[in-house]
N, C-alpha and C positions, 0 to 999 in steps of 0.2 A: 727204379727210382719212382716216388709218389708225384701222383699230380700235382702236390704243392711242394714248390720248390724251396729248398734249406733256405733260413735266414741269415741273413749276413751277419756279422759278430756284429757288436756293440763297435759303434767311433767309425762306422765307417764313411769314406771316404764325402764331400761335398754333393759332388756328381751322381754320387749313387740314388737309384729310383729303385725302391720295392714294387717286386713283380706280384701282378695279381692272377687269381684263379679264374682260368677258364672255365665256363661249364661246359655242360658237351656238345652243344649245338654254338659254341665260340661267341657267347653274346654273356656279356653281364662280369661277375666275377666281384672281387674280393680287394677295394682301397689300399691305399697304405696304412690307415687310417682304423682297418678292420671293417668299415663299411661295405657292405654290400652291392657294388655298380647293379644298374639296369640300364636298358634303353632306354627313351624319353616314352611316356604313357601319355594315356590322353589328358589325364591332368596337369601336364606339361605344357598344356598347347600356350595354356594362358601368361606363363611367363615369357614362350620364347615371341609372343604377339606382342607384349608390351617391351622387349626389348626391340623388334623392330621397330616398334612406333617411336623408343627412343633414338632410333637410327634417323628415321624419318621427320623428327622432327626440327630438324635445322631447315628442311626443306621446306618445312610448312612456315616456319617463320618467315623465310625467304619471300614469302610468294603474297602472307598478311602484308608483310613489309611493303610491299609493291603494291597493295592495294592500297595500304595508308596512303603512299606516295601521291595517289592520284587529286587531281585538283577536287575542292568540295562539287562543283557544278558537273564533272563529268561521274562522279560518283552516283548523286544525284540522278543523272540522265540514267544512268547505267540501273538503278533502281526503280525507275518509271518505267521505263521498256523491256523487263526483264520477263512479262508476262503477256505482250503485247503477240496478236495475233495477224495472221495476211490483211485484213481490211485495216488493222490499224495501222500497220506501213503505208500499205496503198491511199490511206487518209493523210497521212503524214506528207507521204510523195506529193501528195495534192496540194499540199501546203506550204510546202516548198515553192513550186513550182507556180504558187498563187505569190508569195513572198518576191522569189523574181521577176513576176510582171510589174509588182509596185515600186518597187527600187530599179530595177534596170530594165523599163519597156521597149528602149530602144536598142537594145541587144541583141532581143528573142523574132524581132521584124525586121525589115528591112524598109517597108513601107511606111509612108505618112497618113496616119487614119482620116485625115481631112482634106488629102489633095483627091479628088477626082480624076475619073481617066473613061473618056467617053467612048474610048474603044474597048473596054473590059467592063460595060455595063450589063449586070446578072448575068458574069460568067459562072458558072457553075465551077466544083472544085478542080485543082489540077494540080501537078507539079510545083507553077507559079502561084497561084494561091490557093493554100492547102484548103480553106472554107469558104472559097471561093468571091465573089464580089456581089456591090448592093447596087440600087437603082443609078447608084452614082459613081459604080465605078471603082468605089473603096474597098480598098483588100478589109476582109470582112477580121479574117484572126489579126490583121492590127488595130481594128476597135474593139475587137473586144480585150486585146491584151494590155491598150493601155486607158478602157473605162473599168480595168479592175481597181484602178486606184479610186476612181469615184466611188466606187461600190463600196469597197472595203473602209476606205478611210470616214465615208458617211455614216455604215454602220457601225463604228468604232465610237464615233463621236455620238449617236445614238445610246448605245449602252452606257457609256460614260455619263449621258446628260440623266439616263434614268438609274445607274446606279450611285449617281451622285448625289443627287437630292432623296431618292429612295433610302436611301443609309440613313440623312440628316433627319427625315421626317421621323423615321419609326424609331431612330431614336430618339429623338426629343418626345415625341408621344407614349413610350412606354417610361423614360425617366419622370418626366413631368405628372403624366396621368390625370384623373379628372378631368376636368371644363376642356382642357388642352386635347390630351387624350380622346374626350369622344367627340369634338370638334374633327381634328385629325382623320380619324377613323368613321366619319359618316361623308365625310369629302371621299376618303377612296373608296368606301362601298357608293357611291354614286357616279365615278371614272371607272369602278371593275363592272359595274349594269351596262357600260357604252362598248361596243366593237372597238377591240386597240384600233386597226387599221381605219374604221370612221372617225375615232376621235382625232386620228395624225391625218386626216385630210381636214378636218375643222381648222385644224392648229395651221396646217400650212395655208391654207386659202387665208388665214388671218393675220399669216406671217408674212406671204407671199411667196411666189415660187421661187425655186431653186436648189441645189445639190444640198446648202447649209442650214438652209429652212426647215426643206424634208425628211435629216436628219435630226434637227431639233424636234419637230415634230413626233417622229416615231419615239422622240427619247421621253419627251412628256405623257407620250399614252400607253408606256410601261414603269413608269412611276409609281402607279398605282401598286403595281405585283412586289416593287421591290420593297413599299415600304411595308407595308403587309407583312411578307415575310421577316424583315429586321426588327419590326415592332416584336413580331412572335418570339425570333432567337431573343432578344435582348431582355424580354421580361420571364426566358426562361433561365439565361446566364446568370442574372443577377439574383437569383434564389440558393445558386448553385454553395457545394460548401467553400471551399476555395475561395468565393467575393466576399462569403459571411468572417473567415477568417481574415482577410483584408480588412476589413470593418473595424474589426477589435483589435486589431494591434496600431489599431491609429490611423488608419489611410482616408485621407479627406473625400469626400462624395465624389469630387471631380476625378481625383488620382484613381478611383477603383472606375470609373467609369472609362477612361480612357485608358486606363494601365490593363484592365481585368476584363474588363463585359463587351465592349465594344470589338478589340482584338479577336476575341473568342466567339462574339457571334457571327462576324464578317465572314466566316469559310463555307457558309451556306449559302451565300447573300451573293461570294464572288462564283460557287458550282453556277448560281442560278443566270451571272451575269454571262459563262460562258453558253449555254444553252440559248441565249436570250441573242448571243449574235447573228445563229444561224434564223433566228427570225425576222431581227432588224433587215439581214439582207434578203428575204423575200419582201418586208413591209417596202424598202426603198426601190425594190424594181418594182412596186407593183406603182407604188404614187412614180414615178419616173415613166413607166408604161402609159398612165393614163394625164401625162403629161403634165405633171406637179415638180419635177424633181428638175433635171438639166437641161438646159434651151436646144433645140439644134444649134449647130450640128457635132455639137460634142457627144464622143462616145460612153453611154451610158447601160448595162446591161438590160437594165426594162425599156428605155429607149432604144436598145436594136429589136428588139422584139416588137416593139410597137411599129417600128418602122418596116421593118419585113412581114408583118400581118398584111398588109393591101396587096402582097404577091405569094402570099402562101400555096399558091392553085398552082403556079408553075415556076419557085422556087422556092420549095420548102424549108430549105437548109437557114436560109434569112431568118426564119423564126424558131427550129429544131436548135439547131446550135448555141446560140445563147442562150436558149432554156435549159440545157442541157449542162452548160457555164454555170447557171445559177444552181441546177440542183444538184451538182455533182457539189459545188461550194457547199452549200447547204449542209446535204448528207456529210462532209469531211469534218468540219466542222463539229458539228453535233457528236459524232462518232468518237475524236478527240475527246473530245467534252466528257462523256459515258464516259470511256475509258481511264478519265482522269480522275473522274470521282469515285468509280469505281475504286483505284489505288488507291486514291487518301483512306474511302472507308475500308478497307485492308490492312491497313499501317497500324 
């Protein structure tokens, strides 16, 4: 009998499967068809890949789907921190950790920064007080944890006070232009000739002392920077094609100014406002240090400093720690900041 075996008559049965030819190594052979079988070749690979990925892709919908799910703001978060690095945690950490000293001071102590205790006067650290106490007795980590509030919320109001008239001037100076214009712009090149931190001691001795003064203060001797740079975005926005097409379809001066040119220059303006914090809060400890800023004996970060300088010889810590408070603020701060702008110019 031949290797290929008889074919079955004509009509046969439903069930019936024509047998195909073996070759001799038992691979391949002979359809029903007449076609030739083979093995799968490499040019195979391609089909049987895109059949998996048809397999695979319920799976993938699956898991889009669940991203959609997520709320816009965690998406968000999840897209800001996706390239974040150990110092930007460890900044973040800091900022946390700054967030609940200003909202719940009385949580993280157990102490009262203003009662005295004549038997724990410059004790040094311990158990009981982990940064030990001041000439008075006062647990030292409960003034500095709750003059974070002073600190923060005075440099807040600070950048506020110069990002907010900073935006108004340079934009009405680069809209208006002319007389205005260089009126405008020879008042700030004569505020940018003065030391920020001398001109915010002018302002407060004329404002008078205090936490609210010396935050106004630093906010008017960076006025200068902010409007500077909104004058520059705003008369480069308004050239752009995008406001010229606004123009000609009708859109009235005011509507392109505040629908188009002002929204679009503000993302430079607010980089610069966050950068600008971490200096507001060294301008405010430094007018606080040198006694412009909170009265005693309220806890002030340049005010503990100032006060632990007269024992520096034989309690260091009175002045290392709080300085140590502010630059660590500082650095987190700024570091945030870089890392923020860094992602928008990436997006």
């Amino acid at each position: 009998m031949s290797a290929v075996d008889q074919a079955p008559p004509q009509g046969g049965g439903a069930g019936f499967q024509r047998p195909t030819t073996r070759g001799p190594e038992g691979v391949g052979g002979t359809t029903a068809g007449g076609e030739v079988s083979r093995p799968p070749g490499p040019g195979d690979v391609g089909q049987v890949g895109l059949a998996g990925e048809a397999r695979e892709a319920p799976a993938a919908l699956d898991e889009s789907g669940a991203r959609g799910r997520r709320p816009a703001f965690v998406r968000g978060l999840l897209a800001l921190t996706s390239g974040w690095r150990v110092a930007d945690w460890v900044a973040a950490g800091v900022l946390v950790l700054l967030l609940a000293a200003l909202l719940v001071p009385g949580l993280l102590t157990p102490y009262d920064p203003l009662v005295a205790d004549e038997s724990q006067i410059l004790a040094g650290p311990s158990a009981a007080h982990w940064f030990g106490t001041d000439y008075l007795g006062r647990d030292l980590l409960s003034r500095i944890i709750h003059g974070t509030g002073r600190t923060l919320l005075g440099s807040a109001v600070a950048v506020l006070v110069g990002l907010g008239v900073g935006t108004l001037l340079g934009t009405v100076a680069a809209t208006l232009g002319g007389t205005v214009d260089a009126f405008i712009s020879r008042v700030i090149d004569a505020l940018l000739a003065i030391p920020g931190l001398l001109l915010a001691m002018v302002v407060v001795v004329s404002l008078g002392f205090g936490s609210l003064n010396a935050a106004i203060a630093v906010g008017i001797s960076s006025v200068a920077t902010f409007t500077r740079l909104m004058r520059s975005e705003v008369m480069t926005v308004r050239n752009l094609t995008f406001v010229e097409a606004s123009r000609h379809i009708g859109g009235s001066p005011t509507r392109v100014l505040w629908r188009h040119i002002v929204p679009n220059s503000f993302t430079a303006v607010l980089s610069l406002a966050a950068l600008h914090f971490g200096t507001a809060i060294l301008w405010i400890s430094a007018l606080s240090f040198l006694g412009y800023g909170a009265p005693p004996p309220q806890p002030e970060w340049g005010l503990l400093v100032s006060e632990g300088r007269q024992y520096i010889a034989t309690t260091p810590w009175l002045v290392v720690i709080p300085s140590l408070a502010i630059g660590v603020t500082v650095w987190a701060v700024n570091r945030l900041s870089h890392t923020a702008s860094a992602g928008r110019n990436n997006v």
